[in-house]
C-alpha positions as CSV (number, residue, x, y, z in Angstrom):
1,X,0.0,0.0,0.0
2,X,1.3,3.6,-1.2
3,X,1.5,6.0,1.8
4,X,0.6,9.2,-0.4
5,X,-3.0,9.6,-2.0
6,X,-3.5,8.0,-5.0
7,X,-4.8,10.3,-7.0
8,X,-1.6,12.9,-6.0
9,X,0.4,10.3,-7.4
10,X,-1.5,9.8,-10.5
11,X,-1.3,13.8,-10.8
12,X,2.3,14.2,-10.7
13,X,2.4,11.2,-13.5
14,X,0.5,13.2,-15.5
15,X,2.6,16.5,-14.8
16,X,5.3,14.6,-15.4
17,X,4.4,13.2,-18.8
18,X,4.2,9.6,-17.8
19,X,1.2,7.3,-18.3
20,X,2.2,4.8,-16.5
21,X,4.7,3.0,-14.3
22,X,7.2,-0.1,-15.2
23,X,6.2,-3.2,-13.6
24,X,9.7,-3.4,-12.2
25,X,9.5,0.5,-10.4
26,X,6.7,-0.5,-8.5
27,X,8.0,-2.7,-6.0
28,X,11.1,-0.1,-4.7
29,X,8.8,3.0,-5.7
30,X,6.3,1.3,-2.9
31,X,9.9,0.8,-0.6
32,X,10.2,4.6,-1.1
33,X,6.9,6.0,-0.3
34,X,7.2,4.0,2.8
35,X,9.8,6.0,4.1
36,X,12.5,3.1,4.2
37,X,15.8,3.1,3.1
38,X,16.1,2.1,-0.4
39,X,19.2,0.7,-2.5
40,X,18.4,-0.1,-6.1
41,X,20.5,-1.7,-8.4
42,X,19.3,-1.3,-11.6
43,X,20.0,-1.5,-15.7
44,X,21.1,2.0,-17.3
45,X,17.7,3.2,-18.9
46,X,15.2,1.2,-16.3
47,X,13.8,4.3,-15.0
48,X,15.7,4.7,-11.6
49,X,15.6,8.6,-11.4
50,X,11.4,8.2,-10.6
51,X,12.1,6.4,-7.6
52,X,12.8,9.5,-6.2
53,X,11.7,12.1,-8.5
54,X,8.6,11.2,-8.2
55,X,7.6,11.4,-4.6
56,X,10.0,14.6,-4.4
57,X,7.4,16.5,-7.2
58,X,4.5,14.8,-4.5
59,X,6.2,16.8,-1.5
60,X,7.1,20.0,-3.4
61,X,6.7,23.2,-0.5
62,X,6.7,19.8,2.4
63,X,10.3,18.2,2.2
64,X,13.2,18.9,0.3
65,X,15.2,15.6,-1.8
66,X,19.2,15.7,-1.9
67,X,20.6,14.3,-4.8
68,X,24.1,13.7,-4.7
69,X,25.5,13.8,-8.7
70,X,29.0,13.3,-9.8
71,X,29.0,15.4,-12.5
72,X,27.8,19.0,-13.1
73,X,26.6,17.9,-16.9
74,X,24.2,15.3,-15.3
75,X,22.8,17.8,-12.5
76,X,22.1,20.3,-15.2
77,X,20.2,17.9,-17.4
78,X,18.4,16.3,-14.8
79,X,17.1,19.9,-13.3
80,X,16.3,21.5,-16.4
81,X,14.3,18.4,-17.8
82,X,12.1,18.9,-14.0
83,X,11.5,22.5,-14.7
84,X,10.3,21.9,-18.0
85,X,7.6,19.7,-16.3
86,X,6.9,22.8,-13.5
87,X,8.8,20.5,-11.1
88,X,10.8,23.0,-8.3
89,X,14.7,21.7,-9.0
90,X,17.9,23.7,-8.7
91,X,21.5,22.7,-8.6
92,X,23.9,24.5,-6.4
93,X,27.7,24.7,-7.6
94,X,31.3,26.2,-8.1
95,X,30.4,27.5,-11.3
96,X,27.7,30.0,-9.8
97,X,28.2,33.5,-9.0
98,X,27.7,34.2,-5.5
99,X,24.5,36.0,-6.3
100,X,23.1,33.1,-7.9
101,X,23.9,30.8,-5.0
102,X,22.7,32.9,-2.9
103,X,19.3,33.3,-4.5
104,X,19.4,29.2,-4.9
105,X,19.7,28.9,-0.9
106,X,17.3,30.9,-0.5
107,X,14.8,29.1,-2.5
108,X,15.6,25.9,-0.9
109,X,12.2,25.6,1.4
110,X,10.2,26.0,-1.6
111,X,12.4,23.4,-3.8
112,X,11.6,19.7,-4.5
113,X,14.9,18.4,-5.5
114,X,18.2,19.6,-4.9
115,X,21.1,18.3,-7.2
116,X,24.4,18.8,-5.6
117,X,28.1,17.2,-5.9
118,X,29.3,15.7,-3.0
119,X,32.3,18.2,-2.5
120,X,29.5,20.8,-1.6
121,X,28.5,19.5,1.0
122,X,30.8,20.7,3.7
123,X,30.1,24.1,2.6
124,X,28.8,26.1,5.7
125,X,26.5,28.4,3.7
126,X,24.7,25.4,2.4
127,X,24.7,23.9,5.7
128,X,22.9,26.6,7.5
129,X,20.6,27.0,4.8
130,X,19.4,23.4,5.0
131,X,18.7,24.3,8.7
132,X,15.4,26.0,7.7
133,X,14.2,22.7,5.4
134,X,12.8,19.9,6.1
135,X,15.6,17.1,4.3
136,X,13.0,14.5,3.2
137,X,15.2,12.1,1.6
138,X,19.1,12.2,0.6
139,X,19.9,10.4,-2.0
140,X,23.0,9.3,-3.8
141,X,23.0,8.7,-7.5
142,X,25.7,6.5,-9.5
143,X,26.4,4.6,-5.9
144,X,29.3,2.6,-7.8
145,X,31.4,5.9,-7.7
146,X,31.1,6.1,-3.8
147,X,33.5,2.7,-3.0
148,X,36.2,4.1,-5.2
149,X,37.3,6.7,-2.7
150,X,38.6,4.8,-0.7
151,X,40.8,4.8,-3.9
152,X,41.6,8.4,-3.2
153,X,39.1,9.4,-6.3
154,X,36.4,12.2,-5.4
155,X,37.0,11.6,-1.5
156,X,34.5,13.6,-0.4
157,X,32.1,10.8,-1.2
158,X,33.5,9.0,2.0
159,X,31.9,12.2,3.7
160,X,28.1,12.1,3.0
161,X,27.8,9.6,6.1
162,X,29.1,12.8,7.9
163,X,27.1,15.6,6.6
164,X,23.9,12.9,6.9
165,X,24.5,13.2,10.6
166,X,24.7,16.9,10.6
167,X,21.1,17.3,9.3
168,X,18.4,18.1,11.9
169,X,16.7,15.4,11.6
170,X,17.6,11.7,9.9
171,X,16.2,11.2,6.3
172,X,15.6,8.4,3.8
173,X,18.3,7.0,2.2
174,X,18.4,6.0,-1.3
175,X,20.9,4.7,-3.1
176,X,20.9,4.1,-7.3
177,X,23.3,2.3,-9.3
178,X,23.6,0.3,-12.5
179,X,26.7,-1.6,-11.6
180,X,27.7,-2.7,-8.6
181,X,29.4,-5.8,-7.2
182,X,28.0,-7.3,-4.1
183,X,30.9,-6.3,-2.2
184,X,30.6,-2.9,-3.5
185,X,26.9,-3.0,-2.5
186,X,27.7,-3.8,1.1
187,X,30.1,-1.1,1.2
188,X,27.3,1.6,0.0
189,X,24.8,0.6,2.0
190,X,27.8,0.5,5.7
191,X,29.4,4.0,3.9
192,X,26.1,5.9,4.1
193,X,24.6,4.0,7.4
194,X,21.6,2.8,5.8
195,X,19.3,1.3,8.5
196,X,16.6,-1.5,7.6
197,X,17.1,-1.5,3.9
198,X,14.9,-2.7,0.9
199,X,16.9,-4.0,-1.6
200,X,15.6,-4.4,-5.4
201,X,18.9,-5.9,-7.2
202,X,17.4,-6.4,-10.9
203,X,19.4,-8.8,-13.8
204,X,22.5,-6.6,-15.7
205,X,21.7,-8.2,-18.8
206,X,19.4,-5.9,-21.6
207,X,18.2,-8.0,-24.1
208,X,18.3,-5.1,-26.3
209,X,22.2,-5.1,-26.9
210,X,24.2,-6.9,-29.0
211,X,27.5,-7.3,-27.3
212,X,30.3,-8.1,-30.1
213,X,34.0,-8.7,-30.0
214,X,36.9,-8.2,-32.0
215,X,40.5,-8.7,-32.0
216,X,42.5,-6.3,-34.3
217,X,45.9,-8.0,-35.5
218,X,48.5,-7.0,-37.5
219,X,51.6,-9.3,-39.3
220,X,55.0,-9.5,-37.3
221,X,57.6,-7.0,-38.5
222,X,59.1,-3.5,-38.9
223,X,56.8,-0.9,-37.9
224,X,53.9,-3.2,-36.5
225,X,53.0,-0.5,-34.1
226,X,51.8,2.1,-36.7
227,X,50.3,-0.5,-38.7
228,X,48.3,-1.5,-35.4
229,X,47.1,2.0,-35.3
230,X,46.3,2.2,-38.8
231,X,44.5,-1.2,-38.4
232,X,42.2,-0.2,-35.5
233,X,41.2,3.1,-37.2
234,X,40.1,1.6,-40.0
235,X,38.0,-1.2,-37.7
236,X,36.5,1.7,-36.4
237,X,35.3,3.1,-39.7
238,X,34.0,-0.4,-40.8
239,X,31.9,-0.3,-38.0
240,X,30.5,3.0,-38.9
241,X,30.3,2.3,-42.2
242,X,27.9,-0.4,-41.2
243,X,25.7,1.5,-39.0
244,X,22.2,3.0,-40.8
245,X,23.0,6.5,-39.5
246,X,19.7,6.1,-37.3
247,X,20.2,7.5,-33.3
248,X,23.8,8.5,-32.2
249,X,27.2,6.7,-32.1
250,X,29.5,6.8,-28.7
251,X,33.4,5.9,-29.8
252,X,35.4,5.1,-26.7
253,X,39.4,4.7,-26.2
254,X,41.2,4.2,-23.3
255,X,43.2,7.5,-23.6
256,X,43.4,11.1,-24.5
257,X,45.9,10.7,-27.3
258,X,43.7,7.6,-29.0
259,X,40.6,9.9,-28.6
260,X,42.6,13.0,-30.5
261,X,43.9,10.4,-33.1
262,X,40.1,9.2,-33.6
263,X,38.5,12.4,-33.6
264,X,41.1,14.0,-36.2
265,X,40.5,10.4,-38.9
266,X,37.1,10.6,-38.6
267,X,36.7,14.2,-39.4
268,X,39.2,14.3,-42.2
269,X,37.3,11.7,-43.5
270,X,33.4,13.5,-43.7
271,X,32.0,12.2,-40.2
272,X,30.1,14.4,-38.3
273,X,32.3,14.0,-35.2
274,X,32.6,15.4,-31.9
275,X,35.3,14.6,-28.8
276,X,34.8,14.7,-25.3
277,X,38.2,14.2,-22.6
278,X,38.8,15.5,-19.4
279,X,41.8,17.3,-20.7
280,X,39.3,19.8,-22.5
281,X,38.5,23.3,-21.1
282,X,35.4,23.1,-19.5
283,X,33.3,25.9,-23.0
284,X,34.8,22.9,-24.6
285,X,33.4,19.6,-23.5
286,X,29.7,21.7,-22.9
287,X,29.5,22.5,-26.2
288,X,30.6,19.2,-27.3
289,X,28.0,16.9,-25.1
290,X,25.4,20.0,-26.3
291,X,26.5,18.7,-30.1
292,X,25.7,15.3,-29.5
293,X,22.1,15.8,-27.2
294,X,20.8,18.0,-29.9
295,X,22.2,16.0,-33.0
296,X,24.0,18.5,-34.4
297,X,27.2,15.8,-34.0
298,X,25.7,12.1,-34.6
299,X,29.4,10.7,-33.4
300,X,30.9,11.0,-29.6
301,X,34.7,10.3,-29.6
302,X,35.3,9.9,-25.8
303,X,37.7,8.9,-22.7
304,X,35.4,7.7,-19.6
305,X,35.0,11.3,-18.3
306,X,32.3,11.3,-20.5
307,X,28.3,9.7,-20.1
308,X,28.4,9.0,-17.0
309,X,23.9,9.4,-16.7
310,X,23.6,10.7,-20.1
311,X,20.0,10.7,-20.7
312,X,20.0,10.3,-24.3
313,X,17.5,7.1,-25.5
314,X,18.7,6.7,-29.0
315,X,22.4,5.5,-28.9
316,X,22.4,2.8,-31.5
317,X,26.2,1.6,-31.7
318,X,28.7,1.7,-28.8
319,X,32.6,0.9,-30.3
320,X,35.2,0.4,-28.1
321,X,38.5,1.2,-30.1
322,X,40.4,-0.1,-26.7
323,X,40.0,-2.3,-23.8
324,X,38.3,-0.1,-21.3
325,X,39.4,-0.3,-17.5
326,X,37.7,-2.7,-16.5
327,X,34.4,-4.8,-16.5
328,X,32.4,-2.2,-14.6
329,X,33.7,0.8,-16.6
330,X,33.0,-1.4,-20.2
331,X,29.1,-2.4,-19.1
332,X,28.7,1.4,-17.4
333,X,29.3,2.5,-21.1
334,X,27.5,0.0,-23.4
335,X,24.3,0.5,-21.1
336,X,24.6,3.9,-22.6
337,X,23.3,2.5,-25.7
338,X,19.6,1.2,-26.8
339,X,18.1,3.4,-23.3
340,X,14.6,3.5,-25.3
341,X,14.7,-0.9,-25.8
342,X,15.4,-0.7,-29.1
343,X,17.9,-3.2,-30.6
344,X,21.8,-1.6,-30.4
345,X,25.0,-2.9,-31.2
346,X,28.0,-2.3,-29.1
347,X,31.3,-3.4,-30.4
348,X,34.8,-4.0,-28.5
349,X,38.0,-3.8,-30.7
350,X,40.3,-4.8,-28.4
351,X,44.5,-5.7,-29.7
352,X,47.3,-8.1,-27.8
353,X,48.6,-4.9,-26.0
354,X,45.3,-3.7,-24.3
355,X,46.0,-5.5,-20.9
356,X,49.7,-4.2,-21.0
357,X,48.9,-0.9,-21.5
358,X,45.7,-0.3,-19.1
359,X,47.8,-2.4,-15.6
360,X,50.6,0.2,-17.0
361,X,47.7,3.5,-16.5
362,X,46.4,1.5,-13.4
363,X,49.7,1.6,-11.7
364,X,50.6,5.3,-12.4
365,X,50.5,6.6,-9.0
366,X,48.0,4.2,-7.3
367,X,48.3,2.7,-3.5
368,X,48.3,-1.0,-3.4
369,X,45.1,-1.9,-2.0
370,X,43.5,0.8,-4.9
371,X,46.0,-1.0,-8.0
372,X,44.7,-4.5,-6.6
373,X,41.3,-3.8,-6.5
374,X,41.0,-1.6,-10.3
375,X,43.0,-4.8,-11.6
376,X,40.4,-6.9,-10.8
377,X,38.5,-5.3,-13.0
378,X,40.8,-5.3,-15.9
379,X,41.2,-9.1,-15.7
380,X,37.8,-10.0,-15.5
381,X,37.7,-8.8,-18.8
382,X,40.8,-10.6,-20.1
383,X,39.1,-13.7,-18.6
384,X,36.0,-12.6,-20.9
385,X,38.4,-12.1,-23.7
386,X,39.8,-15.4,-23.3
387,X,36.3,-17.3,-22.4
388,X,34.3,-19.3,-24.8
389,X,30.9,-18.3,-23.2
390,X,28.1,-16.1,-23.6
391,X,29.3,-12.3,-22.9
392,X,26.6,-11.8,-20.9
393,X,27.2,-14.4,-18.5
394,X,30.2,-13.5,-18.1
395,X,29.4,-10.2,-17.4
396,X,27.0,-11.6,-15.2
397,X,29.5,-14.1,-12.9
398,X,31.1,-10.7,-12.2
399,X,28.5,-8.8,-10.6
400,X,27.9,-12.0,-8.8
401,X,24.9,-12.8,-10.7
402,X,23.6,-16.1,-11.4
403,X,23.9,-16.8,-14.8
404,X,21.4,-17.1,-17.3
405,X,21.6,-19.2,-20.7
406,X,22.9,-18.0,-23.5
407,X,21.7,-14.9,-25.0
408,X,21.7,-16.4,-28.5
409,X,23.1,-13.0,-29.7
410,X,26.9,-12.1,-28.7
411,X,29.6,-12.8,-30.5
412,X,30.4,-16.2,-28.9
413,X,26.5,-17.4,-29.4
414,X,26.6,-16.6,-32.7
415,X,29.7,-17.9,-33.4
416,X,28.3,-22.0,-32.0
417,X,25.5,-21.3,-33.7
418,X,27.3,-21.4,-36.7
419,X,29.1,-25.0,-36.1
């Protein structure tokens, strides 16, 4: 039983242009509107941003939501898209002018959702400011990012617990993620202090994608290297070549010199093309993910720094030119692709040097117990390199899943189907 009036709820469906809910949001929706502490763990495109959103628009003027983003990018499209529906959002950060901040805190008892990075949240202003709200719920999207700082990456993650406790009163916790390991998933749920938790863990796999691999080769001999290179761009093009120009294409490489060398083929050569690193000043990479959301560039040539929550439904071809990281980072960025269910093809082109050169970026200034941990990752997908099974379930052992059968659609159930 739902705690709020029904007819409120359908209300705010309306208002917010949906007809109705996913059989799979209504079991941790329910979790929600009962005031408990949620983690959900849940395919990229499944509809976790309602979970909150929703009773947040219910409560608008009552109780304020805290959603803890990692990237500026994502806060801004999430906020806009809730204002376009008459939904009271604002995002507080460094790029404001104090003015502006100042106006945002004082808006913040009227506001439904708050989007904020974590490294705000020791800021006094914003502390006393929350002092005159009543903090409904806190919640913290793309959990998977909070474990890794312990890894000394965006430390203040292993804060929230803290500023939690400064609040007046305790709120909900929620907790979203589309990957997360079950150790990683007991370490969000001890990190933030979550307290008789409802858990709704739903399958990785999406049926949707067509997961294919490919390893790029080149003959023994002088200059190999360059003829590697040479090799992999043109796997790339192939690839593009074979897609029906339909939706968006995301290009991913493990570095920002593969990206640059990428980008500057592919627009010599007629694509419509746009790059995305971390290296980029910050005009830069906004008017490049701007590009790509309105259309205006069809092709994202990208490290990692970029996608992370992209809300963009019709990404029909992911290609990997490049091992990524590891297994979380590689399924984080296919399930960028096919977010509407359509069928989309996502591509790894992957060369005998990939391992080499990723434990070489992994060890470049990392603690032991960080390097041993990110390895992990990398050799869970060497292991699904090497492996004769279904991608998915090996994806799947990972996450410590239970497998399912074959997907009768990867590369290696293709490939026995063919015997």
């Amino acid at each position: 039983m739902y705690l709020y009036n029904k007819n409120a709820m359908e209300e705010t469906l309306t208002k917010m242009n949906i007809r109705n809910l996913r059989d799979w949001q209504v079991a941790p929706l329910d979790a929600v509107l009962q005031g408990r502490d949620v983690f959900v763990s849940m395919s990229t495109g499944g509809g976790k941003s309602l979970l909150y959103q929703l009773p947040a628009a219910m409560e608008e003027g009552r109780g304020l939501t805290i959603v803890i983003s990692p990237l500026r990018a994502l806060q801004s499209d999430q906020v806009n898209a809730l204002i376009s529906k008459n939904i009271a959002a604002c995002c507080i950060n460094a790029d404001m002018t104090a003015s502006a901040r100042q106006n945002a805190l004082a808006r913040l008892p009227q506001i439904a959702l708050l989007y904020i990075a974590p490294e705000q949240l020791c800021n006094q202003d914003l502390l006393a400011a929350l002092e005159s709200c009543h903090v409904q719920r806190v919640v913290l999207d793309e959990a998977h990012v909070l474990p890794l700082s312990e890894l000394d990456f965006r430390r203040a993650y292993g804060q929230i617990d803290q500023f939690i406790q400064k609040l007046p009163e305790r709120p909900q916790i929620v907790a979203c993620t589309a990957t997360a390991t079950v150790k990683d998933r007991r370490r969000i749920v001890e990190a933030l202090d979550m307290r008789d938790v409802a858990s709704f863990i739903f399958p990785i796999r999406r049926n949707n994608l067509r997961l294919r691999l490919k390893k790029v080769d080149v003959e023994r001999g002088p200059g190999k290297k360059e003829r590697l290179k040479h090799s992999l761009l043109c796997a790339v093009e192939r690839r593009l070549e074979k897609w029906d120009k339909t939706g968006s294409v995301i290009i991913y490489a493990p570095t920002v010199k593969r990206v640059q060398l990428i980008y500057k083929w592919l627009k010599r050569r007629g694509w419509s093309v746009a790059k995305y690193t971390g290296q980029q000043p910050q005009n830069s990479r906004r008017k490049a993910q701007e590009d790509f959301q309105s259309g205006r560039k069809s092709i994202m040539v990208a490290t990692n720094a970029f996608g992370l929550g992209i809300d963009k439904a019709d990404i029909r071809l992911i290609i990997h030119a490049g091992l990524p990281l590891s297994m979380d980072g590689y399924v984080q960025e296919i399930g960028r692709a096919g977010r509407d269910g359509k069928k989309s093809k996502c591509f790894l082109l992957y060369t005998n040097t990939d391992i080499k050169l990723n434990e070489a970026i992994l060890r470049n200034g990392e603690n032991d117990s960080g390097l041993q941990r990110k390895l992990k990752g990398l050799y869970a997908l060497e292991e699904m390199l090497k492996s004769h099974h279904c991608v998915w379930k090996c994806i799947e052992r990972y996450f410590g899943e239970k497998p399912h059968g074959n997907c009768g659609k990867c590369t290696r159930c293709k490939s026995k189907s063919k015997v």
